[in-house]
C-alpha positions in Angstrom: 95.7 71.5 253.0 94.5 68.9 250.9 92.7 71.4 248.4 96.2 73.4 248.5 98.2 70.4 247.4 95.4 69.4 244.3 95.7 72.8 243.0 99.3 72.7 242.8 99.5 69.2 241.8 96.8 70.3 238.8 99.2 73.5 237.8 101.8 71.6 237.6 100.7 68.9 235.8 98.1 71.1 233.9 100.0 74.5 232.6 102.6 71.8 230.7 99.6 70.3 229.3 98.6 73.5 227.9 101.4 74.9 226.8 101.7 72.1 224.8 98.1 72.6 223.3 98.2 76.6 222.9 102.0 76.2 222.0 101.1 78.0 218.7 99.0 80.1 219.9 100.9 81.2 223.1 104.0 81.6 220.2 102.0 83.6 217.5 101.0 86.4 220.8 103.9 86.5 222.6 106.8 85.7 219.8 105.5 86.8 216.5 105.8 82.9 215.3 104.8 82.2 211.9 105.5 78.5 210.5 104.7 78.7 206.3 104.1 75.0 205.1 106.5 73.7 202.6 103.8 73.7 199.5 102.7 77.2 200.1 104.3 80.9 200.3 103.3 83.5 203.0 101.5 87.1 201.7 102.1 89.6 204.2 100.3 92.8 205.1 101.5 95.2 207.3 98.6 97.2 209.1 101.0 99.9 210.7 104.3 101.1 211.3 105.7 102.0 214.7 108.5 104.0 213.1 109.6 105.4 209.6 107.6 106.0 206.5 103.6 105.4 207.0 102.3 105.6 203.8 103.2 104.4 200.1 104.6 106.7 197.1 101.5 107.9 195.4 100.1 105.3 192.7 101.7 102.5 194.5 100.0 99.4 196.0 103.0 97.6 196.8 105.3 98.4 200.4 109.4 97.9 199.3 110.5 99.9 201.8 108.8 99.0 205.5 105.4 101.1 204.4 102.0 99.9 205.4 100.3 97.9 203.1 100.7 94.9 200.9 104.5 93.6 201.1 106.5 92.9 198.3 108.5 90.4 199.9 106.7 86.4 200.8 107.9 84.0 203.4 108.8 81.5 201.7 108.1 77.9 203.6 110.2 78.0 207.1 109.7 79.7 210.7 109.3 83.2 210.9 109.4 85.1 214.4 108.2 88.9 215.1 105.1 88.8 213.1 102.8 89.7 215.8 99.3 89.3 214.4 98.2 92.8 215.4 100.7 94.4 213.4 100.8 91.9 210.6 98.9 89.5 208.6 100.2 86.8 207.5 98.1 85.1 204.3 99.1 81.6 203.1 99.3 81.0 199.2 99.9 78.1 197.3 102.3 77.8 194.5 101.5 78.8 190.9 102.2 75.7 188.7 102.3 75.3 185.0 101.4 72.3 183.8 103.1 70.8 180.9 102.1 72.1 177.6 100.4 75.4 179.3 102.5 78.6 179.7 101.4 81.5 182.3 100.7 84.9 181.0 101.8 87.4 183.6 99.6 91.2 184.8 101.2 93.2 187.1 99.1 95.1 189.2 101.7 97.6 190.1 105.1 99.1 188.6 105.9 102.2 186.3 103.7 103.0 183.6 103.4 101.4 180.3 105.6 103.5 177.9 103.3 105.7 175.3 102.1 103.5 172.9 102.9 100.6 174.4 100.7 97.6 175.3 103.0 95.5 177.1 105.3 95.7 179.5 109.0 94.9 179.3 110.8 92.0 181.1 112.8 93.1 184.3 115.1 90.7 186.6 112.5 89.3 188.8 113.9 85.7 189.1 110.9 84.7 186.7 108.4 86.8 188.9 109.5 85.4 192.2 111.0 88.3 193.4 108.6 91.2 193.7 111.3 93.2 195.2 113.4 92.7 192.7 110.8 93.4 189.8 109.4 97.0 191.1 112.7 98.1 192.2 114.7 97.4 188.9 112.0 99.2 187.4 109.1 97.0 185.9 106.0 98.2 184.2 102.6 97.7 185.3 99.8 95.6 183.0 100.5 93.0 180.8 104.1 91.8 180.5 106.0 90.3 177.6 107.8 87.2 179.2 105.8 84.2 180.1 106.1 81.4 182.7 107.0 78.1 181.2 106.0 74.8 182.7 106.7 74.7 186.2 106.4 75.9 190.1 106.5 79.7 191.0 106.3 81.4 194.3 104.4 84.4 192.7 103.1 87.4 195.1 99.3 87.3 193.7 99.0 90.7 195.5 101.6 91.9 192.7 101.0 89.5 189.4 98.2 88.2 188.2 98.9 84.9 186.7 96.7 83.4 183.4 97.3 79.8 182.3 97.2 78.9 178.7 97.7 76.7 176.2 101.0 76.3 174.2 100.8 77.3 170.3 101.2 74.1 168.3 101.8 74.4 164.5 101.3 70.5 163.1 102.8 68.9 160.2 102.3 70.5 156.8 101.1 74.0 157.9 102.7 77.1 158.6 102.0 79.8 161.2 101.6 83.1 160.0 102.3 85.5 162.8 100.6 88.9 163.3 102.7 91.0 166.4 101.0 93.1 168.6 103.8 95.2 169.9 106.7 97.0 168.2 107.7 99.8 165.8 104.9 101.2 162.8 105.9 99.2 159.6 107.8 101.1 156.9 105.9 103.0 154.2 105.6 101.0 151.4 105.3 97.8 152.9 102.7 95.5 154.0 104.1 93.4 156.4 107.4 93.5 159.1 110.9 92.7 157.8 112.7 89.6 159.3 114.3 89.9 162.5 116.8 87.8 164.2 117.7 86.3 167.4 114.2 85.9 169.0 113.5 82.6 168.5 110.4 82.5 166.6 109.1 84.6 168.6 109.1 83.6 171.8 111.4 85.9 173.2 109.4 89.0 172.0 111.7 91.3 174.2 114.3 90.6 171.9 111.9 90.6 169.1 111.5 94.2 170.6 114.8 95.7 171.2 116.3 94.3 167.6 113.5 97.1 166.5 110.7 94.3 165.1 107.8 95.6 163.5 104.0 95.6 164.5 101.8 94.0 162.5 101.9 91.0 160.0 105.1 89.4 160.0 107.3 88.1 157.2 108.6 85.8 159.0 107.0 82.2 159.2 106.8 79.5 161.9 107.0 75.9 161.0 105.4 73.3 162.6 106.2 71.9 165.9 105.6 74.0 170.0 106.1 77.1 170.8 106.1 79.6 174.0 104.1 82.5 172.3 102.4 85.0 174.4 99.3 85.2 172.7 99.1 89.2 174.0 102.1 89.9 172.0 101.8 87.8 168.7 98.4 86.1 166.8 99.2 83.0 164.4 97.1 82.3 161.8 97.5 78.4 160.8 97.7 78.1 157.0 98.9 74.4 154.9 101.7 74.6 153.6 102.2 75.7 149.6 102.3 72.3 147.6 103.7 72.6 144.2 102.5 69.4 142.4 104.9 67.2 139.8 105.0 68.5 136.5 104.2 72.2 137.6 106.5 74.9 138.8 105.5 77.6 141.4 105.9 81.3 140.1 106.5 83.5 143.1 105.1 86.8 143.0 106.4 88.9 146.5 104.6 91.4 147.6 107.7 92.5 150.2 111.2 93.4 149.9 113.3 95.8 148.2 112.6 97.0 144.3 114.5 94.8 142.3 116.3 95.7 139.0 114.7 94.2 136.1 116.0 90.9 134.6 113.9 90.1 132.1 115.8 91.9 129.3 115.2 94.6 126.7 112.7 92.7 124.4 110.2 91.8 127.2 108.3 94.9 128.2 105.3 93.5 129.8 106.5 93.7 133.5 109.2 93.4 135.8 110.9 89.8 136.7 113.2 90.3 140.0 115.8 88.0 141.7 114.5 86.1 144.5 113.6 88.1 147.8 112.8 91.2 146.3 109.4 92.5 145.4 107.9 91.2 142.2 107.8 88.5 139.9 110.8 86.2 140.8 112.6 84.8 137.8 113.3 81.5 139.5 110.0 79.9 139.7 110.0 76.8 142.7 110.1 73.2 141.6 107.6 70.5 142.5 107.8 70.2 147.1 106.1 71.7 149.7 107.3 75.5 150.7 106.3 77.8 154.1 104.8 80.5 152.1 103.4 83.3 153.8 100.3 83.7 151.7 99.5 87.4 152.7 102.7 88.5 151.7 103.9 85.9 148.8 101.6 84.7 145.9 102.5 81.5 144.1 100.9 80.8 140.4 100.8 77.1 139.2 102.0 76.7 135.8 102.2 73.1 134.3 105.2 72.3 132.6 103.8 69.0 130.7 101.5 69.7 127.7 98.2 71.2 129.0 95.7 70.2 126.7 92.1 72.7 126.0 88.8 71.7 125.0 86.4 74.2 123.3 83.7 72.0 124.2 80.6 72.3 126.1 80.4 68.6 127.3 84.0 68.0 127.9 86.6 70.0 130.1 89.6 68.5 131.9 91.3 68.0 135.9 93.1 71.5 135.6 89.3 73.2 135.0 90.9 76.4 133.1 89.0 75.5 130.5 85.3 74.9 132.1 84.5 78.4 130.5 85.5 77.5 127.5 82.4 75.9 125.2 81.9 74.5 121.8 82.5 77.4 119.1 79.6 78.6 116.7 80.3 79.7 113.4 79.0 80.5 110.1 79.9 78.8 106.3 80.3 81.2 102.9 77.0 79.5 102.3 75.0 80.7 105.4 74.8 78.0 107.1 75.3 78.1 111.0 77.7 75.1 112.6 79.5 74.3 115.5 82.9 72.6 116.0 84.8 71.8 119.1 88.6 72.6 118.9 91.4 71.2 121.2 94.4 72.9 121.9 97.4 71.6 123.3 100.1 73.5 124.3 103.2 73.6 126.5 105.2 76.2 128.7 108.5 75.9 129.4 109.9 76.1 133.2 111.9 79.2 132.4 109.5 81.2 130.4 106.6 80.6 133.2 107.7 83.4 134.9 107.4 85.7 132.2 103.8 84.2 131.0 103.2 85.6 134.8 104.5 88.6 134.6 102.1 89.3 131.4 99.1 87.8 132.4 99.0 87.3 135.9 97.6 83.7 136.2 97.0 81.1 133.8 93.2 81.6 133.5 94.3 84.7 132.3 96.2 83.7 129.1 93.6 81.5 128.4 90.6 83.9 128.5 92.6 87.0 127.4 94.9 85.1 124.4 93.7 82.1 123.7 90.0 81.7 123.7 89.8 85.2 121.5 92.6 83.5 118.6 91.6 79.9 118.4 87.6 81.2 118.1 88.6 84.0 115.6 90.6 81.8 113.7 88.1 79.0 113.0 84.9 81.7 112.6 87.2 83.3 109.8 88.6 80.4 108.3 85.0 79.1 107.8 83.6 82.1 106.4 85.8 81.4 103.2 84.4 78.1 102.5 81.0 76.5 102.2 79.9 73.5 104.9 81.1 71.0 102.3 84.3 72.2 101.8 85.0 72.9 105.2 84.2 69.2 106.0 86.3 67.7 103.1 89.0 70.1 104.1 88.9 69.3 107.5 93.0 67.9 107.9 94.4 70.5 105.7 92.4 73.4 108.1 93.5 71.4 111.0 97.5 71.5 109.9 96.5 75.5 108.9 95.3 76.4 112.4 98.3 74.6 114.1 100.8 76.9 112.1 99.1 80.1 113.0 98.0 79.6 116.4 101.3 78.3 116.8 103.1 81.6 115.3 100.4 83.6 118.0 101.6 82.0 120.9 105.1 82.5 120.9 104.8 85.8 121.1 103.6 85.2 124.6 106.2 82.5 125.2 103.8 79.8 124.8 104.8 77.4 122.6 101.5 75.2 120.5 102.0 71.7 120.4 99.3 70.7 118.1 95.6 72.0 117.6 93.0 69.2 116.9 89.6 69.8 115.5 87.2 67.4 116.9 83.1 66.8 116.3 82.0 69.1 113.3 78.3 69.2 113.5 76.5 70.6 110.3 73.1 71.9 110.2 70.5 68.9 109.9 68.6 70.6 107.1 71.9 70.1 105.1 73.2 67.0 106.3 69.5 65.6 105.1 70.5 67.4 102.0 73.7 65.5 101.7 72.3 62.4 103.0 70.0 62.0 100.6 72.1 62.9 97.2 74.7 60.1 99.0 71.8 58.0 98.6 71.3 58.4 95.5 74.6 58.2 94.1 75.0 55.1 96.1 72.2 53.7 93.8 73.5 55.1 90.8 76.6 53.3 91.4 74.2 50.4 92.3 72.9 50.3 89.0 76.0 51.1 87.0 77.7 47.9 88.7 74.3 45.8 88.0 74.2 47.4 84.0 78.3 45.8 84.0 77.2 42.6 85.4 74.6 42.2 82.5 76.9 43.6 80.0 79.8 41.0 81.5 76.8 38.4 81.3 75.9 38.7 77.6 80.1 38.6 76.9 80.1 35.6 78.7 77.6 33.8 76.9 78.9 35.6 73.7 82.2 33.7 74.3 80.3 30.9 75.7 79.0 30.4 71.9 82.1 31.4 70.7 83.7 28.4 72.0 81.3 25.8 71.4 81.4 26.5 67.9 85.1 27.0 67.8 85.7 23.1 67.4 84.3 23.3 64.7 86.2 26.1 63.2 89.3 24.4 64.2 88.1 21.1 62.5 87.3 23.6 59.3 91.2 24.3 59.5 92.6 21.4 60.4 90.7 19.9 57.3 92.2 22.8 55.1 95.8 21.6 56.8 95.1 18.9 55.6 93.9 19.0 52.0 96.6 21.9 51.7 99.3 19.0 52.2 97.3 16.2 50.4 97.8 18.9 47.5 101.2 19.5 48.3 101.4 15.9 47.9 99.3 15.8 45.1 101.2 18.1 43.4 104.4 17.1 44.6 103.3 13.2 43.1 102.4 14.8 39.4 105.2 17.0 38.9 107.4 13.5 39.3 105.1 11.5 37.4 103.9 13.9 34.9 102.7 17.8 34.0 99.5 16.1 33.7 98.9 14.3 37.3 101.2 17.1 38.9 98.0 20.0 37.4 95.7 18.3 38.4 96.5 17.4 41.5 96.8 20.8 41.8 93.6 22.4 40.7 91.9 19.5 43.2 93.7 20.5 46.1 93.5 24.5 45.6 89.5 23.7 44.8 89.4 21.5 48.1 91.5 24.9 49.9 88.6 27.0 48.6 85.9 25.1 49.1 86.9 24.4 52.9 87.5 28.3 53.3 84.5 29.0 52.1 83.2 26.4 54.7 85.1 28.1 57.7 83.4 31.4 56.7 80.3 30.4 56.7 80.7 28.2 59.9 82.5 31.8 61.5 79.5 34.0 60.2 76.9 32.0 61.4 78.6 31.6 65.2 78.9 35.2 65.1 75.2 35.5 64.3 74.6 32.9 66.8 76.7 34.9 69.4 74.5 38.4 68.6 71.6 36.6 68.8 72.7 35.8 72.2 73.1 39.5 73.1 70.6 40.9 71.8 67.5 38.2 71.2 65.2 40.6 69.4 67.3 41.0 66.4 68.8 38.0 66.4 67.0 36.1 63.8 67.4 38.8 61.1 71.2 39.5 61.9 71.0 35.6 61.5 69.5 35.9 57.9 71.3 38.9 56.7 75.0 37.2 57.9 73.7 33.7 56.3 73.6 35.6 53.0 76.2 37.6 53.3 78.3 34.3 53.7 76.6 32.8 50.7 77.3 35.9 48.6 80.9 35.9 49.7 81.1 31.8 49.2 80.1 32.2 45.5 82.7 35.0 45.2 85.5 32.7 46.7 84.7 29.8 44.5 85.0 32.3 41.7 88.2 33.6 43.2 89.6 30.2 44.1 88.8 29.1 40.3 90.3 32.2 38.7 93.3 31.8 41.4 93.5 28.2 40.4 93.6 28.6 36.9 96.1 31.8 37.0 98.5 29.4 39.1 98.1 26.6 36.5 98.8 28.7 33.9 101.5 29.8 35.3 102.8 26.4 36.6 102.3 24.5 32.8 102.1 27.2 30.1 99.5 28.9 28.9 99.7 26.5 25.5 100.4 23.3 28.1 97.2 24.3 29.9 95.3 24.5 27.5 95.5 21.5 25.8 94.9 19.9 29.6 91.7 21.9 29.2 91.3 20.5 25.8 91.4 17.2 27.5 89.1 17.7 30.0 86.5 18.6 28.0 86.8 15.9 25.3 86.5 13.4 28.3 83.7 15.2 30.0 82.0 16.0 26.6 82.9 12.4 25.3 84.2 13.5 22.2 85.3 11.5 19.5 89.1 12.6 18.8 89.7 9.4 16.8 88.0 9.6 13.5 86.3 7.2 11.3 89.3 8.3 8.7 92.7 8.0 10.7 95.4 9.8 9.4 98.4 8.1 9.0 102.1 9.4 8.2 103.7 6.9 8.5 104.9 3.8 6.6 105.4 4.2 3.0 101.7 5.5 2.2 101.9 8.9 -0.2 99.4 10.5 2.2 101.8 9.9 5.5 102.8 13.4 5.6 99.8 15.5 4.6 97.9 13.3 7.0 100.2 14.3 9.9 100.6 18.1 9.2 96.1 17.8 8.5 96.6 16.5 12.3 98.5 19.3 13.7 96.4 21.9 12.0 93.7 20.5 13.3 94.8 20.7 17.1 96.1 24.2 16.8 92.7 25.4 15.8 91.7 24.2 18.7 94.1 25.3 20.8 93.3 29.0 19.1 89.2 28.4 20.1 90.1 27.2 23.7 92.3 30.9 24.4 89.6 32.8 22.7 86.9 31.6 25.4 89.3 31.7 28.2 90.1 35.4 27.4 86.5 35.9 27.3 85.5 34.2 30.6 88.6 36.6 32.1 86.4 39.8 30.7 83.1 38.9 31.9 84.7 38.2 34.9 86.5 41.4 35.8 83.2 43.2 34.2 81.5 41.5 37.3 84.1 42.6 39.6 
């Protein structure tokens, strides 16, 4: 009895306590319970079916309608009864989640096929791949799809989609992605890349990329920088920096896309097509100096300075911009033979507007330089020297300079390039000839040495020449001074006699014109022998004899002045008194010098009252006319011998 009542005592305390342990059990056998936690999603798999359909539609791997096999539809967190476990299992999953900056790339295990050529399947309603259901039934394609899970939590069926986490596409500053698609129509004969499409938001929407009829392959269209939900199984970016046109250059766009242009160029340019902007070709607007998302597979930009671009033909010089590192110092050959280099700057300048057209002709700048200028500036200088010898080609060096400017110059604008200025710089001769040159420089240089020093002697000997001169020239100013002043003591002299008497007045006279010659005479010998003294100077080894020979040159021509001065004198006092007057002064003058008696023992008287008065007077006259007579005869005579001498 006591046993009885334990037993039931135990089963009724002890079947509550059981049913509270094996709740879940005794639920899950008898009610089908499934409780799905709130962080995951249930996967069910139905093993059989009591009634209906048994197996799935062939190529299927997914149940939608009841069939046995892996469900479509998930329990989604909550209570679920009638899932007995023999008939269904019941597979907890947790959430997918995207974490910030990834995206989820989506493979669907089962769906309709991928369309012929396609590689990716097209987005279907699925409620962003929640809704299994949903996605086979409104028809969606098996593989890899073209929309992408964005940050965030998904309850995905993992027996259905396969979900891939990866990273975002990032384009930083200053770059540009280039985008290659993997899906869409063949690109159009002709072209090279896909035309722009709109409405797909860079990309990321690539079903609309797809349905606006976007192009497979490399894109036109560029992506700047910044994030971006690309499905890396539908487009490739290629990152690339951005095209930087530097100040004081413009950007000549040549496009390798986009629809044949009409020429704009003109009629007078025929060296290649220049296009408007966004058609293929040259484009006549070049870009100014920024930063521009070029597509470099599609697009090519030329740098073409605009400021004046200077070019050295010069082996050990060559500047930033580097199109002229080819270019070295140029060789060339004289009239003469002789083998010299010169280097040769050129500076020259493009214009903004004609850079498309310098383009358009050459293709790139290192182009005109090694196709146009390197061939004219080297011709030009290897002819120009040819017509002159080394020499001439050094002295001419500004002239050929101002000649080369001109023509190169006149070449260039006809490939709208306009010369600035050509310089020529370091003109090395051969040494042979500059030894040559050196030494005849030499030598003139001491020819010109000893021409100055030959001056400098020459100046010398004037110097003392004058030097003489001027000592001695006191005295010939004291010579004058002294004929000054006998000239007006004779003036005086005479001026004195002709108020006192004919007499005083001639011979004051004849004393001062003899004191005139005498000093005269005086002067030139003082004058002859300081120019003697002065040669002697100059010239030491013939000075004594030019001394001697001047000394009696100066007597010769003192004697013939006295004689001079005395005829001179006696003409003028003939003149001044009368030739009868004169000579009875003569007459004088040589009685007193003479001391001759012109009083006789025997005066004779006329006057008084003596008979002998008169014939004694008249005996008197006669006396001093004869005289007279004999003092004209010699004076004539002296006048003969004299002019006989002359």
């Amino acid at each position: 009895m006591q046993s009885s009542e334990v037993i039931r005592w135990l089963i009724m305390i002890g079947l509550p306590i059981l049913c509270l342990v094996f709740y879940k059990y005794i639920l899950r056998v008898f009610f089908g319970l499934v409780i799905v936690p709130e962080d995951k999603i249930g996967l069910v798999t139905k093993k059989f079916v009591l009634m209906g359909k048994q197996e799935l539609p062939e190529g299927r791997i997914i149940a939608t309608g009841g069939e046995a096999g892996f469900q479509a539809q998930t329990l989604a967190p909550g209570v679920y009864f009638w899932k007995w476990f023999w008939q269904y299992e019941v597979t907890f999953q947790s959430f997918t989640i995207i974490p910030t900056g990834k995206i989820g790339l989506v493979l669907a295990k089962d769906g309709t096929p991928l369309n012929p050529g396609a590689i990716l399947a097209r987005r279907v309603e699925s409620d962003a791949y929640q809704n299994a259901e949903a996605f086979l039934n409104n028809g969606g394609q098996k593989g890899r799809q073209t929309a992408i899970m964005t940050p965030g939590s998904y309850r995905v069926n993992t027996f259905l989609f396969e979900v891939e986490i990866t990273d975002m596409t990032t384009v930083p500053d200053n770059t540009v992605a280039i985008v290659t698609t993997l899906e869409g129509q063949a690109i159009e004969n002709g072209q090279i890349a896909g035309k722009i499409i709109q409405n797909h938001n860079n990309f990321q929407d690539a079903d609309a990329f797809l349905s606006n009829g976007g192009y497979k392959g490399l894109q036109e269209q560029v992506i700047l920088a910044g994030s971006y939900f690309l499905n890396p199984w539908f487009a490739k970016v290629e990152m690339r920096q951005m095209t930087e046109i530097p100040i004081s250059h413009v950007g000549v766009v040549i496009s390798y896309v986009g629809n044949e242009g009409e020429d704009i160029s003109g009629t007078e340019f025929k060296h290649g097509n220049i296009v408007a902007k966004n058609h293929k070709g040259v484009w006549a607007e070049p870009l100014g100096p920024g930063k521009y998302p070029i597509n470099s597979y599609i697009m090519k930009v030329e740098y073409v300075p605009t400021t004046n671009l200077v070019l050295n033909w010069a082996s050990a010089r060559s500047e930033a911009h580097q199109l002229d590192k080819n270019l070295s110092t140029i060789t060339v050959r004289s009239k003469d033979g002789f083998t010299f280099n010169l280097d040769v700057a050129q500076i020259i300048h493009i214009p903004s507007n004609e850079a498309p057209k310098v383009i358009a002709r050459f293709g790139n700048m290192s182009n005109l330089v090694t196709q146009v200028l390197e061939p004219t500036i080297g011709n030009y200088f290897r002819n120009s020297a040819q017509d002159a010898e080394v020499i001439d080609f050094l002295k001419s060096r500004k002239e050929r300079q101002e000649s080369a400017k001109a023509h190169i110059g006149r070449v260039l604008e006809q490939y709208n390039v306009f010369g600035v200025d050509t310089l020529i710089g370091d003109i090395v001769p051969p040494e042979s000839l500059m030894k040559t040159l050196t030494d005849r420089k030499l030598a003139e240089e001491q020819k010109v040495t000893y021409d100055t020093q030959m001056r400098a002697q020459e100046t010398r000997q004037a110097l003392e020449k004058e030097t003489a001169i001027a000592e001695i020239q006191k005295e010939i100013v004291k010579a004058d001074q002294g004929v000054l002043i006998a000239e007006r003591i004779a003036d005086a002299a005479v001026k004195k006699a002709t108020g006192d008497a004919n007499s005083v007045r001639l011979q004051a006279n004849a004393e001062a014109d003899r004191m005139k010659l005498m000093a005269s005479g005086e002067a030139e010998k003082v004058r002859v022998l300081a120019k003697a003294e002065a040669e002697r100077t100059e010239l030491i080894a013939k000075a004594d004899a030019e001394k001697i020979s001047l000394t009696g040159n100066a007597e010769a021509e003192k004697i013939l002045a006295i004689g001079k001065s005395s005829a001179e004198s006696y003409k003028l006092a003939v003149e001044a008194m009368g030739g009868n007057n004169f000579t009875q002064l003569k007459v004088m003058e040589a009685i007193g010098q003479q001391h001759i008696k012109i009083m006789p023992d025997i005066l004779i008287g006329g006057g008084g009252d003596s008979t002998n008065g008169p014939i004694g007077g008249l005996l008197g006259l006669r006396l001093l006319e004869q005289l007279g007579n004999k003092q004209t005869t010699e004076a004539q005579t002296d006048k003969a011998e004299s002019a006989e001498n002359k």
